[in-house]
C-alpha positions, 0 to 999 in steps of 0.5 A, spaced: 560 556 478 552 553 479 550 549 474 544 552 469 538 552 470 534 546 466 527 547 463 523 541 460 518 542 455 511 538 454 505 538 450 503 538 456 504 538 464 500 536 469 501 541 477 496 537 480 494 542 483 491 547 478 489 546 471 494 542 466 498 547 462 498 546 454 506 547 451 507 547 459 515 547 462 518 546 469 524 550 471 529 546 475 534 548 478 540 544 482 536 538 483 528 541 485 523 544 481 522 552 482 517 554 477 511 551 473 508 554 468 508 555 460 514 553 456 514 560 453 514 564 460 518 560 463 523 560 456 523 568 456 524 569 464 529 564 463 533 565 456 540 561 458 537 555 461 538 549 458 533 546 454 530 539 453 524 538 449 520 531 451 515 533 445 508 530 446 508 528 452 505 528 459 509 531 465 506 531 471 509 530 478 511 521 480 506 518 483 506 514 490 503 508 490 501 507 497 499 500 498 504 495 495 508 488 496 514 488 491 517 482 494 510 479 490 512 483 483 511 476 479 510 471 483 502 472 484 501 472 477 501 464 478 496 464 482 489 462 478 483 466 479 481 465 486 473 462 488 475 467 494 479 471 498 482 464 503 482 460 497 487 466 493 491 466 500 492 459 499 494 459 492 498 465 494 502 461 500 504 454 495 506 458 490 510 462 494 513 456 498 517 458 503 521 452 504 524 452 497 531 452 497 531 458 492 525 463 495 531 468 498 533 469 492 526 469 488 524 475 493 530 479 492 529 478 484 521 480 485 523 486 489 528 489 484 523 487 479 518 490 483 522 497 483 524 496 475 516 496 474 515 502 479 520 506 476 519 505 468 510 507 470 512 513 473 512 512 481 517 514 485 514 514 492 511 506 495 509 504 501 511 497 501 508 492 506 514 486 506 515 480 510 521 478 508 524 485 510 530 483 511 531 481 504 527 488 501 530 494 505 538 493 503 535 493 497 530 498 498 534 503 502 540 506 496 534 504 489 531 510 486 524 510 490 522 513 496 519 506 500 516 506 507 517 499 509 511 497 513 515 490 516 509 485 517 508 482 524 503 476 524 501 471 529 495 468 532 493 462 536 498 456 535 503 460 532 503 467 536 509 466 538 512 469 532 508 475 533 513 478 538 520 477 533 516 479 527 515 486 530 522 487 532 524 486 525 519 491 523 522 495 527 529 494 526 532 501 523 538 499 521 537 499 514 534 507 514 537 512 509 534 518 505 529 514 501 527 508 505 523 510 513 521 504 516 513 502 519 510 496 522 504 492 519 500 488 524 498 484 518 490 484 519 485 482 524 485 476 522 492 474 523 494 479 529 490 478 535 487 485 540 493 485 545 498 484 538 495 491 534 495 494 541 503 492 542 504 494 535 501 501 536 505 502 542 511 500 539 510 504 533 509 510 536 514 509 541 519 509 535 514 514 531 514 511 525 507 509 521 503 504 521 499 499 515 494 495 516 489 491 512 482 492 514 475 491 511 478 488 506 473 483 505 465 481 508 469 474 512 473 479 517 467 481 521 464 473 521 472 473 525 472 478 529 466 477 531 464 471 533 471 467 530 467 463 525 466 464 517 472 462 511 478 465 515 477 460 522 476 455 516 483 457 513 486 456 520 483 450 522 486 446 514 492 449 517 492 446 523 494 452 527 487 454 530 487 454 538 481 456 542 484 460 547 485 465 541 482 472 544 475 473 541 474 481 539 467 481 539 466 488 534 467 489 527 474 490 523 473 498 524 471 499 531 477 494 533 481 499 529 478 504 534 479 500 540 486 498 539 489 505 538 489 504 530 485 510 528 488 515 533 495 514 531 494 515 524 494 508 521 494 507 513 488 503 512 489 499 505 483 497 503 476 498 507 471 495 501 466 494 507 464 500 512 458 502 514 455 510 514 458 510 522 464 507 521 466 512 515 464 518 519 468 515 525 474 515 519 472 522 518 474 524 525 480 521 526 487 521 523 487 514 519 488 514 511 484 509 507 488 506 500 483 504 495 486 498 491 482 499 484 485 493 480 485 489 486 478 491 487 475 488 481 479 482 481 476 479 486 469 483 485 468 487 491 462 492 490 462 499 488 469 502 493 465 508 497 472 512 495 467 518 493 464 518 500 470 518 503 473 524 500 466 529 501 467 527 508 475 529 508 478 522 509 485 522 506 484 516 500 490 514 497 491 510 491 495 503 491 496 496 487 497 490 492 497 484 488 497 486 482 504 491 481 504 490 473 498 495 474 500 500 477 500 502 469 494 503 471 494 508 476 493 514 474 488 512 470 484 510 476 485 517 479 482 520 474 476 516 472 469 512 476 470 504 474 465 501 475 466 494 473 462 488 473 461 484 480 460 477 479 458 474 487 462 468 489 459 463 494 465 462 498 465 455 503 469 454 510 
């Protein structure tokens, strides 16, 4: 015999999709939503489904954080205010430290928190960007989110040499279940090189998975991309893994997108803080999405995100909380409304 129906009551639901409904129901039925409407409609086409009254509460559909790295749930929150995006990427690095005998098990403790958190803030979907892949999809694949896990691949200069197995792991299939697909992250243009973004493209398209990437994130990828001078080079150079051999793209992160393919194959650009009047209309025509990270965006006081702009000219943006997950509290307030915070201008040395 099929299990009842079940009706949840709210003060009020929120479809998304049209107005939201005061004293609102959502019918279910085995598993899946079947009607939306107000409680007492619902209620009289419905008189022996099963109610359960959440009260003065908003029901409204899971959200889907779109950009995200579990694996740094908490670790990040060390890090101290950065005089700059490659200072915070230093930071980041130490804290993280790769070495120490116990980061296999702080990964896998952060991404299960990471989980935890999404849940309990009502998101249901991510699209997490991991490194440390191997360690976040046995986890991912039987959790209660639906994760597309984009695998990073890096490489550049002296250390290229990682980029080839970084993409096969990215695109190991194993781990895939009903809620965990798999993607491939070319990290950003300044850690991948042009003929890496374009192996990625062709790999991800041979595999028909999706593709992430950071782009336009900050004003310094175009001083690399272009000329391979500003803080990034500066990065590579205290690190001691710059090699002058490394191929020069000579154009801006949004054209080397173009030219390697990202566009066309519909890649999720996490970010693009910085794009100029053509690079918006040439977003607009073609398949890419654009994630904007507002908390993220504030916390290293980029200028006003374009993210209005974007949408009147039909680009998909999406929402997402890359370095910040405890704010993903926050996400569905920054659908909602226009932040405009305070935008302190840092001098950032190489």
């Amino acid at each position: 015999m099929p299990a009842p129906d079940t009706l949840l009551v709210a003060s009020l639901v929120v479809p998304m999709t049209r107005p939201p409904i005061r004293s609102g129901g959502v019918l279910v039925r085995d598993g899946r939503i079947v009607d939306v409407d107000s409680a007492a409609r619902l209620a009289r086409a419905r008189p022996h489904a099963r109610q359960i009254d959440l009260g003065r509460s908003m029901l409204l559909p899971g959200l889907i954080n779109a950009h995200t790295h579990l694996e740094l749930t908490g670790i990040a929150r060390g890090v101290d205010r950065p005089g700059c995006f490659t200072d915070w990427i230093s930071a980041l690095g130490q804290s993280l430290n790769r070495t120490a005998p116990d980061f296999s098990e702080r990964v896998t403790a952060a991404t299960r928190a990471g989980v935890t958190q999404s849940i309990s803030h009502g998101v249901t979907t991510v699209g997490d960007i991991s490194q440390q892949m191997h360690l976040t999809r046995p986890i991912l694949r039987g959790g209660p989110l639906s994760v597309v896990s984009f695998g990073e691949a890096l490489g550049l200069a002296r250390i290229r040499h990682r980029f080839e197995a970084g993409l096969q792991r990215a695109l190991d299939l194993s781990d895939e279940s009903s809620s965990l697909r798999c993607g491939v992250s070319p990290h950003a243009p300044y850690t991948v090189d042009e003929p890496g973004l374009r192996a990625c493209v062709a790999a991800a398209e041979q595999a028909r998975r999706s593709i992430c990437i950071h782009r336009a994130e900050t004003r310094e990828e175009t001083d690399f991309t272009t000329s391979h001078t500003g803080s990034f080079r500066a990065l590579w150079d205290r690190l001691g893994t710059w090699s002058d051999d490394a191929p020069l793209p000579g154009c801006a992160p949004i054209e080397l997108a173009e030219r390697t393919g990202l566009l066309r194959a519909g890649a999720l650009l996490a970010h693009v803080n910085y794009c100029t009047d053509a690079e918006l209309d040439l977003l607009a025509h073609r398949a890419a999405a654009v994630v904007f990270c507002p908390r993220t965006h504030a916390y290293f006081d980029h200028p006003p995100h374009r993210w209005r702009e974007m949408l009147a000219r039909g680009i998909n943006v999406c929402v997402g909380t890359p370095h910040l997950p405890t704010s993903i509290r926050w996400m569905i307030f920054d659908c909602w409304r226009a932040r405009r915070p305070r935008h302190r201008r840092r001098a950032c040395s190489s």
